[in-house]
C-alpha positions in Angstrom: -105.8 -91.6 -21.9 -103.5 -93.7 -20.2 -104.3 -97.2 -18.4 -103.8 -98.5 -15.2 -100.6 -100.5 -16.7 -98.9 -97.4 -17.9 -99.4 -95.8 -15.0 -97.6 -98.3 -13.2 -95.2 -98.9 -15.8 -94.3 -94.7 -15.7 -94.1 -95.1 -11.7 -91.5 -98.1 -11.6 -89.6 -96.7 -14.5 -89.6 -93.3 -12.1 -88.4 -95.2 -8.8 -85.5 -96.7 -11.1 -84.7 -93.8 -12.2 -84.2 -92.2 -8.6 -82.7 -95.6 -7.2 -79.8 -96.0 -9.8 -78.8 -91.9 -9.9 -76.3 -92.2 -7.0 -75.0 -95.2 -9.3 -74.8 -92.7 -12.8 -73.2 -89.9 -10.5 -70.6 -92.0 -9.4 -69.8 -93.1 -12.9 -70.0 -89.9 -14.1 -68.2 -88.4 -11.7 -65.4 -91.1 -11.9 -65.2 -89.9 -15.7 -65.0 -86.2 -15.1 -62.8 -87.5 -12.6 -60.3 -88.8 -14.8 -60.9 -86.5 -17.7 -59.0 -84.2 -15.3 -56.6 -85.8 -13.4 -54.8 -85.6 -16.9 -54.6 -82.0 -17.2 -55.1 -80.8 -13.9 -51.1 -80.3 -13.6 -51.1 -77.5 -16.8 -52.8 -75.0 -14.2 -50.9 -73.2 -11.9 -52.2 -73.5 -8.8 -50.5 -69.8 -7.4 -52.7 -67.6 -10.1 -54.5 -70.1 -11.9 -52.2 -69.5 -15.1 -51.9 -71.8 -18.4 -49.0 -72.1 -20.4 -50.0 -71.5 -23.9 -48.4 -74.6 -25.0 -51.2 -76.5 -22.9 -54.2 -74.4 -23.9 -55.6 -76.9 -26.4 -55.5 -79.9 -24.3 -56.7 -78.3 -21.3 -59.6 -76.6 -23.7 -60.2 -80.4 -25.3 -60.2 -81.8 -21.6 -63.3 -79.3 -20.6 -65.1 -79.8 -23.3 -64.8 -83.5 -23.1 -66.1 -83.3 -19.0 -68.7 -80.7 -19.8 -70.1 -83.1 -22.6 -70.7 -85.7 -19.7 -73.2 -83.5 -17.8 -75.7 -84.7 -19.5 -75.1 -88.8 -18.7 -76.9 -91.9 -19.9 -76.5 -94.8 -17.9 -77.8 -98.0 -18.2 -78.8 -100.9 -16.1 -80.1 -104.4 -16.8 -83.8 -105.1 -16.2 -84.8 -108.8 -15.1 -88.1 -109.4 -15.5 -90.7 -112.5 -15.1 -90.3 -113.3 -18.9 -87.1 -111.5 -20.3 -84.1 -109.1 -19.5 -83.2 -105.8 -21.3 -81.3 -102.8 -20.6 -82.6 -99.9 -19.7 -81.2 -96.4 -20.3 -81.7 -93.5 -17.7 -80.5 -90.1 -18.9 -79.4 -87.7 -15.9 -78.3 -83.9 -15.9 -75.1 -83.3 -13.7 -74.3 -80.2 -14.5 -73.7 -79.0 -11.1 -71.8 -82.1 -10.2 -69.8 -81.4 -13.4 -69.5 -77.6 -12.8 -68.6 -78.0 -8.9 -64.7 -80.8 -10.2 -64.4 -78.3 -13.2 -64.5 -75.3 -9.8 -62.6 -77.8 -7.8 -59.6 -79.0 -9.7 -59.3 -76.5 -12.5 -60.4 -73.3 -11.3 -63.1 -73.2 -13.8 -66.7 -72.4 -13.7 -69.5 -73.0 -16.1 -71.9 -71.0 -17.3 -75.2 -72.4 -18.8 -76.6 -69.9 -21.4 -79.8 -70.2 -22.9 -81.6 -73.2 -21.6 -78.7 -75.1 -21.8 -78.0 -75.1 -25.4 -74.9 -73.2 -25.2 -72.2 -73.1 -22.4 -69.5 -70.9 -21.6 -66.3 -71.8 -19.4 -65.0 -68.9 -17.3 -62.0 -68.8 -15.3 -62.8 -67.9 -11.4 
C-alpha cells in the first residue's frame, strides 16, 4: 500500500519527467541530427538511390539513430539535504522516425511491441 510520501514522491518524479522532455528531445534530436548529417549526402536525392559502396555506412548510421529512440536523459536533483542525478527514460520513436523520413527517405517500422524494427525505403 503506498504512503502519502510515495505518492508525492511518484507525482514530482512525474511532473519532472514531463518538464525536462522538451530538454531530452532536443538532445536527442540534436544526436539523430548529427548521426545524419554525416551520411545524408550517400542518398540521391532524384530517386532516393545508394551507391553500394555507401550501403554499410548508411545501414550503420540508421541503426545508430534508431538505437536513440529510446533516450535516457538525465538531470541533476537539488534537494534540502543532497543533490543526485536523476535519469528519465523517453521513447522518440516518432521524432526519430519523422529525421530518418525527412533527410533519408527512410521510414521505420515498429514490429512486434517494439522489439524488432524494420527500415523501409519510402
Amino acid at each position: 500500500m503506498e504512503t502519502n510520501e510515495s505518492i508525492k514522491r511518484d507525482e514530482a518524479f512525474s511532473t519532472q519527467w514531463e518538464l525536462n522532455k522538451d530538454d531530452a528531445r532536443d538532445e536527442c534530436m540534436t544526436e539523430v541530427d548529427n548521426i545524419l548529417m554525416e551520411v545524408e549526402h550517400m542518398v540521391n536525392d532524384n530517386d532516393d538511390a545508394v551507391d553500394i559502396i555507401n550501403v554499410i555506412p548508411l545501414a550503420k548510421a540508421i541503426t545508430k539513430a534508431t538505437h536513440l529512440r529510446f533516450f535516457d536523459f538525465s538531470q541533476m536533483v537539488y534537494g534540502k539535504y543532497n543533490e543526485y542525478e536523476e535519469t528519465y527514460s523517453y521513447d522518440f520513436t516518432e521524432d526519430v522516425s519523422d529525421a530518418l523520413q525527412d533527410r533519408l527517405g527512410f521510414d521505420i517500422k515498429i514490429i512486434i511491441g517494439g522489439k524488432w524494427w524494420m527500415v523501409t525505403q519510402t
